[in-house]
NUSE-649735 format. One record per atom (N, C-alpha, C): residue number from 1; atom name; x, y, z. Coordinates in Angstrom, 3 decimals. Each point is the difference from the previous one (the first is absolute). Example, Ala and Ser with C-alpha at 12.3 -4.5 7.8 and 13.67 -1.06 7.14 Angstrom:
% NUSE-649735
   n atom        x        y        z
   1    N   13.190   -5.690    7.800
   1   CA   -0.890    1.190    0.000
   1    C    0.900    1.200    0.000
   2    N   -0.350    1.050   -0.720
   2   CA    0.820    1.190    0.060
   2    C   -0.770    1.090    0.730
//
This chain:
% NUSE-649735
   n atom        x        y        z
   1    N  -38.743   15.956   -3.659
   1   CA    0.743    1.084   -0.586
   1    C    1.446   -0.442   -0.192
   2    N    0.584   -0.103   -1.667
   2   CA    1.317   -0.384   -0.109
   2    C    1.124    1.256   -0.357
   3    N    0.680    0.022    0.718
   3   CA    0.921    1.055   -0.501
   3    C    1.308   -0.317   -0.167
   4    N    0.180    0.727   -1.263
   4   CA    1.667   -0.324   -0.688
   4    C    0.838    1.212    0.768
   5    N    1.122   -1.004    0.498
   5   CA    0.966    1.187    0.280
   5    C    1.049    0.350   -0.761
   6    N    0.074    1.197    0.422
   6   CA    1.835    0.445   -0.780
   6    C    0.725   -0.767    0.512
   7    N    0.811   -0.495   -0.937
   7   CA    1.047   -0.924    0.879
   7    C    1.489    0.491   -0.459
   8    N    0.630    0.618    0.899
   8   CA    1.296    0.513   -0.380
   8    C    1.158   -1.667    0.660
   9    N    0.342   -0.606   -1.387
   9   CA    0.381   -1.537    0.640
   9    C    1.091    0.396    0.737
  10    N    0.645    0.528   -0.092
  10   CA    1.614    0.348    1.162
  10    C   -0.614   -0.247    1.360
  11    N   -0.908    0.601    0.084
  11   CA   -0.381    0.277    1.340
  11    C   -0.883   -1.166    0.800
  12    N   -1.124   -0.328   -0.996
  12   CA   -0.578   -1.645    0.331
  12    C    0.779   -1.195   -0.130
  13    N    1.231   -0.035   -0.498
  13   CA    0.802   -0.836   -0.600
  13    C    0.880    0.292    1.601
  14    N    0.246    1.379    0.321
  14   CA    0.647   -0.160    1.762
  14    C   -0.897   -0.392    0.727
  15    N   -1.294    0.443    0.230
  15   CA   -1.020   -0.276    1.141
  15    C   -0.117   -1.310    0.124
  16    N   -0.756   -0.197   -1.101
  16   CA   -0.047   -1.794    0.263
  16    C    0.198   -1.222   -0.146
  17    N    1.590    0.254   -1.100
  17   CA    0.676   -1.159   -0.068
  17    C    1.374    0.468    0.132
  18    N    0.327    0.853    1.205
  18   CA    1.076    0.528    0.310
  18    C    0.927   -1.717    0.225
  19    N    1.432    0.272   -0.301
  19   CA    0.571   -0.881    0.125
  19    C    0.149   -1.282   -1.446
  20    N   -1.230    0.472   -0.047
  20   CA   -0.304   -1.579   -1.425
  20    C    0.245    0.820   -1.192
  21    N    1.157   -0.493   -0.902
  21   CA    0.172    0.663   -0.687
  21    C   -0.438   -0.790   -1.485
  22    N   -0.755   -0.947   -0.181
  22   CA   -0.306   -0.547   -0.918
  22    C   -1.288    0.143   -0.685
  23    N   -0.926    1.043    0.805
  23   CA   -1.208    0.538   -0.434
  23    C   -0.341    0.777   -0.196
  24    N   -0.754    0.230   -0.870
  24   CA   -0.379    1.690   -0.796
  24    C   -1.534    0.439    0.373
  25    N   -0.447    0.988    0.610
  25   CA   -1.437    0.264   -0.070
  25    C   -0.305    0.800   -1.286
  26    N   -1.305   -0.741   -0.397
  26   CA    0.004    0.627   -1.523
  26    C   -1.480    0.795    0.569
  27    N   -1.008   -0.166    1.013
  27   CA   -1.184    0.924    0.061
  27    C   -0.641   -0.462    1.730
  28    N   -0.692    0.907    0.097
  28   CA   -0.439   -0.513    1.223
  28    C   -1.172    0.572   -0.003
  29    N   -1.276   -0.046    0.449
  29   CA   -0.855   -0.174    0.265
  29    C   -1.048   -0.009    1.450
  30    N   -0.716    1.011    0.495
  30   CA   -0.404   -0.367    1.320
  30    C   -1.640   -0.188   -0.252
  31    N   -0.714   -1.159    0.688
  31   CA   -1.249    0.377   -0.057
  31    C   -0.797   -1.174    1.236
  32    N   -0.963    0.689    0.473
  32   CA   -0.413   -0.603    1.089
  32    C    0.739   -0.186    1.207
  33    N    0.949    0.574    0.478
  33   CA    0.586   -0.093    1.603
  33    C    1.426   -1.286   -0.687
  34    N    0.303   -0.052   -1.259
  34   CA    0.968   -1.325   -0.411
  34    C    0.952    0.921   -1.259
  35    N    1.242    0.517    0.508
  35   CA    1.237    0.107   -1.087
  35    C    0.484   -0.749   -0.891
  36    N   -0.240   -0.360   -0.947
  36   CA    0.697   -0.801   -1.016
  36    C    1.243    0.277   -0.988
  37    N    1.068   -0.489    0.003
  37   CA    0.883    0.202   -0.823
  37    C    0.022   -1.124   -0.883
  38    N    0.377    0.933   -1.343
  38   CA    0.468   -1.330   -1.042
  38    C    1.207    0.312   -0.317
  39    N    0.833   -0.975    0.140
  39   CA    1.426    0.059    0.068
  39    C    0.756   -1.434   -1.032
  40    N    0.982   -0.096   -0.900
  40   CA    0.472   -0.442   -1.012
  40    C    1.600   -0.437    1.168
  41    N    0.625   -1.016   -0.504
  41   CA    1.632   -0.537   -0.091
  41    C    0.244    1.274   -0.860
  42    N    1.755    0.459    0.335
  42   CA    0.179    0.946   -0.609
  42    C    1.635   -1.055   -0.451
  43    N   -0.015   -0.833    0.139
  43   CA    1.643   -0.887   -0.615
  43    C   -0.565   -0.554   -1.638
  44    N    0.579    0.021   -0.758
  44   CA   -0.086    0.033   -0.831
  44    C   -0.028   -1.860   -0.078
  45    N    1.040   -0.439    0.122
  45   CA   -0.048   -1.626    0.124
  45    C    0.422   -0.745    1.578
  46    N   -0.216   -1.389    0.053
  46   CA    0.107   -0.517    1.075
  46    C    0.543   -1.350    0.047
  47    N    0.777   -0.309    0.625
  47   CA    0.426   -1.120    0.547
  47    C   -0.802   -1.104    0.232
  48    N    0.332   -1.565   -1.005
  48   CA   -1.086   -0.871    0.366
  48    C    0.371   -0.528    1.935
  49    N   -0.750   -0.290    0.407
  49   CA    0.346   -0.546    1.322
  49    C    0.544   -1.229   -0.240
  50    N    0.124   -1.380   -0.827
  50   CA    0.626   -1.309   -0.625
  50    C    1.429    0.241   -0.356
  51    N   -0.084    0.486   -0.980
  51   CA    1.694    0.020   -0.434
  51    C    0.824    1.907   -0.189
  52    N   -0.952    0.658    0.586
  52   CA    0.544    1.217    0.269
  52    C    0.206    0.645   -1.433
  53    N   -0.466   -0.457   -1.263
  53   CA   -0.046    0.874   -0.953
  53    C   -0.832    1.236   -0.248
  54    N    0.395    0.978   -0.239
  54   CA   -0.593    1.389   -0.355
  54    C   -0.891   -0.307   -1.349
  55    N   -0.720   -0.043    0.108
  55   CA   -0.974    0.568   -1.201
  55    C   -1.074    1.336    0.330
  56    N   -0.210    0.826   -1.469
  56   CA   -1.002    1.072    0.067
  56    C   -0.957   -0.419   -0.899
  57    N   -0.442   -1.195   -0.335
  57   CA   -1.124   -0.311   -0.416
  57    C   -1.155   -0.678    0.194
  58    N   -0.888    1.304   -0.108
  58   CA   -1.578   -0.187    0.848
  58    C   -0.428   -1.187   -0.767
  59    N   -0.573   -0.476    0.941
  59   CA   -1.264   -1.249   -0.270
  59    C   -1.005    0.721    0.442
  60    N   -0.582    0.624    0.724
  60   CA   -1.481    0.149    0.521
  60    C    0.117    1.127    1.446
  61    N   -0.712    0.656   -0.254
  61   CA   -0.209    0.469    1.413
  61    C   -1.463    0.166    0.363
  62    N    0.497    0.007    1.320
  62   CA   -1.598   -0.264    1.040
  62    C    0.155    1.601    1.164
  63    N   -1.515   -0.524    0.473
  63   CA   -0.075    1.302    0.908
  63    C   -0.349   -1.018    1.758
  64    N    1.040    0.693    0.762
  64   CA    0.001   -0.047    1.496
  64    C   -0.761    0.764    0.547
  65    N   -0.709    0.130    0.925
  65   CA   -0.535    0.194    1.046
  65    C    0.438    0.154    1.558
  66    N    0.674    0.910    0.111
  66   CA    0.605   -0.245    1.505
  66    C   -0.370    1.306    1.069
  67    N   -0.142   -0.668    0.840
  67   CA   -0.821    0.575    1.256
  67    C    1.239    1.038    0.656
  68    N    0.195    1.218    0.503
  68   CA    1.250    0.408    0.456
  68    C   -0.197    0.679    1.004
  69    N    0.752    0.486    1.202
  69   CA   -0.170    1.028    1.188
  69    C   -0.698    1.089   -0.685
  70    N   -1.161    0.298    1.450
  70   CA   -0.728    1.243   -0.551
  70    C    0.415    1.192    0.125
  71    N   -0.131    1.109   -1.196
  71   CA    0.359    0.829   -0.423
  71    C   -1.057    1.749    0.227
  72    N    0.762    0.171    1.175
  72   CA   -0.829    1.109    0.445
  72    C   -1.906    0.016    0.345
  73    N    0.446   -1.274    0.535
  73   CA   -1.391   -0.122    0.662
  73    C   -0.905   -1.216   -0.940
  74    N    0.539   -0.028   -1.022
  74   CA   -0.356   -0.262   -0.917
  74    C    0.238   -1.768   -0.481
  75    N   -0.714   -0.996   -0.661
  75   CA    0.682   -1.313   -0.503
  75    C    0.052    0.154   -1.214
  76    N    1.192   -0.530   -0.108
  76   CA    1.617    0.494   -0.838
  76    C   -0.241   -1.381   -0.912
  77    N   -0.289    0.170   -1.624
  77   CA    0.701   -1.306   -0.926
  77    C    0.282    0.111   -0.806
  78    N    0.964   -1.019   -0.469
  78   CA    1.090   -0.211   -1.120
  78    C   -0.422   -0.619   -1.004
  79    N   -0.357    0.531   -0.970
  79   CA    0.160   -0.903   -1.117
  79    C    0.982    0.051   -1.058
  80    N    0.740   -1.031    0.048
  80   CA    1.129   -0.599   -0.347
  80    C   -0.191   -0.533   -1.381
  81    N    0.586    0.346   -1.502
  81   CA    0.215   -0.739   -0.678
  81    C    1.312   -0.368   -0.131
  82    N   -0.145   -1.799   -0.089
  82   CA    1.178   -1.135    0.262
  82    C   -0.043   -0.422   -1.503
  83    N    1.222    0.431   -0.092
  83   CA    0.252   -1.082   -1.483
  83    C    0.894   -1.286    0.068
  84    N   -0.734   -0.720   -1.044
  84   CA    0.777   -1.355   -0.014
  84    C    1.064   -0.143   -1.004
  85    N    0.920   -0.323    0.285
  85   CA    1.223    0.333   -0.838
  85    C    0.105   -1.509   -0.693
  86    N    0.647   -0.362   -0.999
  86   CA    0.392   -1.163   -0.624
  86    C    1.498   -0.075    0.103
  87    N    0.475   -1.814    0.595
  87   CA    1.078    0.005   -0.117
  87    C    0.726   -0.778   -0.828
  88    N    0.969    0.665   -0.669
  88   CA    0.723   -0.092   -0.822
  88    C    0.542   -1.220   -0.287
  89    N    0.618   -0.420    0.791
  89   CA    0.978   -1.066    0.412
  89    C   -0.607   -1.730   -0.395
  90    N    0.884   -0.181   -0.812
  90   CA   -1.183   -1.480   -0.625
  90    C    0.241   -1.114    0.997
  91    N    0.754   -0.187    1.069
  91   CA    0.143   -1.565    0.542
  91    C   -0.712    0.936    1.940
  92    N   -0.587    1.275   -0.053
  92   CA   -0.558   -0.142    0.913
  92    C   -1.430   -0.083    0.251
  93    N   -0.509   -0.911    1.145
  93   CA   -1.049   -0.963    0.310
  93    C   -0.854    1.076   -0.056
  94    N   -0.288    1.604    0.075
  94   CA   -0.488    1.138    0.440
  94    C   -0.326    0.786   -1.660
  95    N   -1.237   -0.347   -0.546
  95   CA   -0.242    0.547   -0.954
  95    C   -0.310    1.977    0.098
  96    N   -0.812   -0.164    0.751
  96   CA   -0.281    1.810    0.313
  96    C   -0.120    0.143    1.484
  97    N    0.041    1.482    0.254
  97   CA    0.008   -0.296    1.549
  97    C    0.149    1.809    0.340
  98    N   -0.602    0.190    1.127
  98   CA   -0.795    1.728    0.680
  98    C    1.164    0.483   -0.199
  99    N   -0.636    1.409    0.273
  99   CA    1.500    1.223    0.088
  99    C   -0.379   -0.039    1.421
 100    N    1.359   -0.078    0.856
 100   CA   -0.136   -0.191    1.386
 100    C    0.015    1.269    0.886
 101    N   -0.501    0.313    0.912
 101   CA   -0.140    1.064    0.848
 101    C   -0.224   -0.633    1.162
 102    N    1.367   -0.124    0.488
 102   CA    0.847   -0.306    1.392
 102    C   -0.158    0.571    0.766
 103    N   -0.202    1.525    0.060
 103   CA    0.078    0.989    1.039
 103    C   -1.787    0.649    0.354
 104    N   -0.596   -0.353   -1.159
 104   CA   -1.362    0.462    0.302
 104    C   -0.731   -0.967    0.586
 105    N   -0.111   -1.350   -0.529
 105   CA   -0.993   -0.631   -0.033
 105    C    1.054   -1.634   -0.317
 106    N   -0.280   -1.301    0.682
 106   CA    0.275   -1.024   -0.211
 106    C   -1.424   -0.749   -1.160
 107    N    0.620   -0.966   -0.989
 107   CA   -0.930   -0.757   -0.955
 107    C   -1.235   -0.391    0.565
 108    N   -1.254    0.278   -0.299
 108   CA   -0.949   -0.400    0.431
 108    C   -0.950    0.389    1.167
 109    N    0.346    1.345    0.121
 109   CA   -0.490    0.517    1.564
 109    C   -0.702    0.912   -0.804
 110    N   -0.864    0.618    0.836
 110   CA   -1.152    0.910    0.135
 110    C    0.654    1.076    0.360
 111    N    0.763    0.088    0.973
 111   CA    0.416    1.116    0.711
 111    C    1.558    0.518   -0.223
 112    N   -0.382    0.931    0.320
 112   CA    1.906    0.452   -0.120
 112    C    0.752   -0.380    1.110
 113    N    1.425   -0.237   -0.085
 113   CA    0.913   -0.248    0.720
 113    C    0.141    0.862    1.777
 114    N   -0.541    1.604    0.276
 114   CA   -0.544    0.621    0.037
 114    C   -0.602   -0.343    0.982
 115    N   -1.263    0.190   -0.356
 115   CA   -1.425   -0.475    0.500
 115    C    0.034   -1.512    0.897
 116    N    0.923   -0.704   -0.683
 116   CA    0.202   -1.679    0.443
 116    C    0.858    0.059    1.032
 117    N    0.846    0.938    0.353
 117   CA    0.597   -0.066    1.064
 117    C   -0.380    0.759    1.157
 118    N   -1.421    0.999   -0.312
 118   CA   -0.742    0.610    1.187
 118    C   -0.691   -1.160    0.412
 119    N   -0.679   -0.400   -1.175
 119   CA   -0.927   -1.381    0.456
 119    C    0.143   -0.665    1.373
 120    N    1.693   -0.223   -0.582
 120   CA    0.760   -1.116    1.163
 120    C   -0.054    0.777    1.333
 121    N    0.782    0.879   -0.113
 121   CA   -0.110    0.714    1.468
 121    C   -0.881    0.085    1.036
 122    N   -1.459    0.195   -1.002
 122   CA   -1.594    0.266    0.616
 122    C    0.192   -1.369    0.493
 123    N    0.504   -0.896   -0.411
 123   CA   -0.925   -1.332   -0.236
 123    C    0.854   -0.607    1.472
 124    N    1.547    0.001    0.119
 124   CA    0.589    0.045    0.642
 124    C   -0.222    0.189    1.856
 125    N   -0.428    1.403   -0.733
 125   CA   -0.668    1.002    1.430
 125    C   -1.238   -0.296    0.795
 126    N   -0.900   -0.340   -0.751
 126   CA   -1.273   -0.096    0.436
 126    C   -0.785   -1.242   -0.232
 127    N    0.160   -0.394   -1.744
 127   CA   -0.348   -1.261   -0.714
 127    C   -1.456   -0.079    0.120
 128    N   -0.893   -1.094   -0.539
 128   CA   -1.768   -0.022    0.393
 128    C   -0.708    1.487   -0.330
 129    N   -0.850    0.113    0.666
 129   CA   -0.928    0.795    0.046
 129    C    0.642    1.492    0.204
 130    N    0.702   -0.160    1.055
 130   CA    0.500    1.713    0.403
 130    C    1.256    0.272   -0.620
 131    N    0.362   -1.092   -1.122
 131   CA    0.974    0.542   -1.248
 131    C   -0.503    0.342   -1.219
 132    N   -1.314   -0.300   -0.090
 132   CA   -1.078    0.059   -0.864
 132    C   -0.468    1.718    0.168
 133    N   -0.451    0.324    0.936
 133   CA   -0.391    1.333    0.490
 133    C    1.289    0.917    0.006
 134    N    1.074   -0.223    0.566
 134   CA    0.770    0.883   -0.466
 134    C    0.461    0.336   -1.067
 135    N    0.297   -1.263   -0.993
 135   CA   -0.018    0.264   -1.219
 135    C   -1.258    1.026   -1.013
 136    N   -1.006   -0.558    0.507
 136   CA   -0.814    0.725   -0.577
 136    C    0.019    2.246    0.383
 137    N    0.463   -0.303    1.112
 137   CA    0.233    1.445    0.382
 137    C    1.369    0.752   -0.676
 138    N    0.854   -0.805   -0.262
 138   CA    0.666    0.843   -0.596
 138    C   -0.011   -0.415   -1.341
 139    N   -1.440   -0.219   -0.852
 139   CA   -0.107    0.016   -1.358
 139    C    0.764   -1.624   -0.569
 140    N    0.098   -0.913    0.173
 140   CA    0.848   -0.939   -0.710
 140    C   -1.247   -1.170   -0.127
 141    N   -0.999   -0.036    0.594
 141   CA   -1.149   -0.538    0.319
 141    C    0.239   -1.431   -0.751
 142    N    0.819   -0.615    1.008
 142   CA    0.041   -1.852    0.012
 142    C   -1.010   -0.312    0.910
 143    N    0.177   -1.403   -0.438
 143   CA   -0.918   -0.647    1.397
 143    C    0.793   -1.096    0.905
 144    N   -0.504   -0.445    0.624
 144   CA    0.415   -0.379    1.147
 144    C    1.076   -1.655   -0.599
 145    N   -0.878   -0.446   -1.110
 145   CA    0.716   -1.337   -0.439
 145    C    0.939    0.646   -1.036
 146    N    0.326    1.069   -0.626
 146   CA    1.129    0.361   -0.553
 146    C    1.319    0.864    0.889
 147    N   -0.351    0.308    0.960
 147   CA    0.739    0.032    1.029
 147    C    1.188   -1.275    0.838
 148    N   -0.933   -0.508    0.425
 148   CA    0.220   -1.617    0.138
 148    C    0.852   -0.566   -0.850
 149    N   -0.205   -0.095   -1.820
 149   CA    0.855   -0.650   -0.498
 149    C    1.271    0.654   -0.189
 150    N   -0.238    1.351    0.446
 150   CA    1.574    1.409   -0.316
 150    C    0.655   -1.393    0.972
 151    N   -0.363    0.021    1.168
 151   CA    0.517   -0.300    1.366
 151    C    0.406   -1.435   -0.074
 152    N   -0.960   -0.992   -0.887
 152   CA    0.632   -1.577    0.095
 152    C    1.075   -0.257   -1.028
 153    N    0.162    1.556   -0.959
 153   CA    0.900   -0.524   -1.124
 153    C    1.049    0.250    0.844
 154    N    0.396    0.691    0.840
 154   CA    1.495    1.105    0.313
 154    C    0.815   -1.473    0.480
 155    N    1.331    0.032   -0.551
 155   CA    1.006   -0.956    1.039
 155    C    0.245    0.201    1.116
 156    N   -0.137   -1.036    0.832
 156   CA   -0.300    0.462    1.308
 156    C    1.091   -0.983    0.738
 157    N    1.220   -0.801   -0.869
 157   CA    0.950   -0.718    0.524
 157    C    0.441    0.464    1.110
 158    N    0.477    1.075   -0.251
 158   CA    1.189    0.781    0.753
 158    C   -0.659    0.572    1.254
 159    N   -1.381   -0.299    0.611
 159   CA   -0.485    1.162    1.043
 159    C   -0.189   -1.049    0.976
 160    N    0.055    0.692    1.172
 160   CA   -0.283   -0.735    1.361
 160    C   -1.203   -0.848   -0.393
 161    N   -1.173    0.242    0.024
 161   CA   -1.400   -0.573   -0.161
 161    C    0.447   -1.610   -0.862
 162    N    0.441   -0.023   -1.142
 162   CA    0.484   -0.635   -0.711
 162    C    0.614   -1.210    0.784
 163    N    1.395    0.248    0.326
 163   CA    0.466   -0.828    0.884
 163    C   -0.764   -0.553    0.963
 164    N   -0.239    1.056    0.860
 164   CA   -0.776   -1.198    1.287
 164    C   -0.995   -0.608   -0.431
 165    N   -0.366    0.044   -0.768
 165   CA   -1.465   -0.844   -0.678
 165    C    0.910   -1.794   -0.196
 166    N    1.019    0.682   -1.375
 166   CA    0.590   -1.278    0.098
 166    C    0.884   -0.587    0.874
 167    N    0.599    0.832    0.739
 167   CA    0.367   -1.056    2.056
 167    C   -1.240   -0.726   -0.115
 168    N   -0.900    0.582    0.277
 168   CA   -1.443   -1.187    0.858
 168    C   -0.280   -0.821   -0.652
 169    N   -0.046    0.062   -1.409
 169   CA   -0.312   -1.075   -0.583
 169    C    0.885   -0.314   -0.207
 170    N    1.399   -0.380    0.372
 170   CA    1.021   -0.838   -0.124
 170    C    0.111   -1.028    1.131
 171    N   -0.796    0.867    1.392
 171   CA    0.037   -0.535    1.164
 171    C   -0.855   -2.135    0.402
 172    N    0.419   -0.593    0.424
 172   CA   -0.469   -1.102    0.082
 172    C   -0.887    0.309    0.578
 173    N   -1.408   -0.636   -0.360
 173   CA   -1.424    0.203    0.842
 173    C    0.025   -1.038    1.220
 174    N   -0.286    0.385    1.475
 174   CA    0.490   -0.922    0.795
 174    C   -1.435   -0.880    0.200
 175    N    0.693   -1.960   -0.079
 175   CA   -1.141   -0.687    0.586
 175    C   -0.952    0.049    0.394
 176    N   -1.313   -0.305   -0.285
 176   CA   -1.203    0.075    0.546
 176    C   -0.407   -1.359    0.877
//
């Protein structure tokens, strides 16, 4: 059973991309126990990331897929159309290139920014199997090896664990 909702955007546009002001919900959708939003860039042009020129001309757009905190009980997704902008600028190495969304979602992820930083926490907290199960209880339903990698990406320079690891292995191994 699919059902279209009313979508008054002021209000979905606060709920669930409160803060992000670069996205528009254009419809949303609930069906099967899974919320879906389809949501558009609302900037008109964008900054190449190479030589920082503004252009507003589309090359192509594609559709994202992103996984997001669940939404009243509910699993919550984004679908994102990303346009590819063309850049302008003739001596830069960067022919076309995404409309960026910094605050939602980093290039190439599945998940929202969001969601990726509960990940960590779970993963943090518990990690394996019983970060796996909790996750799954409060709806975000990773598994145990995407947990894990939340946890092997994080910089971990700066923390106790870190250091004493590298003391010991700095330490001379004594004579046998």
């Amino acid at each position: 059973m699919v059902l279209g909702m009313q979508t008054d955007a002021l209000f979905w546009n606060w709920l669930v991309f409160g803060g992000i002001d670069d996205v528009d919900v254009e419809a949303l959708t609930a069906a099967f126990g899974t919320v879906e939003a389809v949501a558009r860039g609302r900037v008109a042009e964008a900054a190449c990331p190479d030589c920082g020129r503004f252009s507003g001309r589309v090359h192509d757009r594609c559709q994202r897929r992103l996984r997001d905190l669940p939404l009243a009980d509910q699993g919550f997704v984004i679908r994102l159309t990303v346009r590819r902008f063309i850049c302008g600028s003739g001596d830069c190495p960067r022919r076309t290139f995404a409309e960026p969304f910094s605050r939602l979602t980093v290039p190439h992820s599945r998940f929202t920014t969001r969601l990726n930083l509960a990940l960590e926490r779970v993963g943090l907290a518990l990690a394996g199997r019983a970060g796996a199960r909790l996750a799954a209880q409060l709806g975000f339903g990773a598994g145990r090896m995407t947990l894990l990698r939340r946890v092997m990406a994080l910089p971990l320079r700066g923390c106790w664990a870190w250091t004493t690891l590298r003391s010991v292995e700095a330490r001379p191994t004594p004579p046998s």
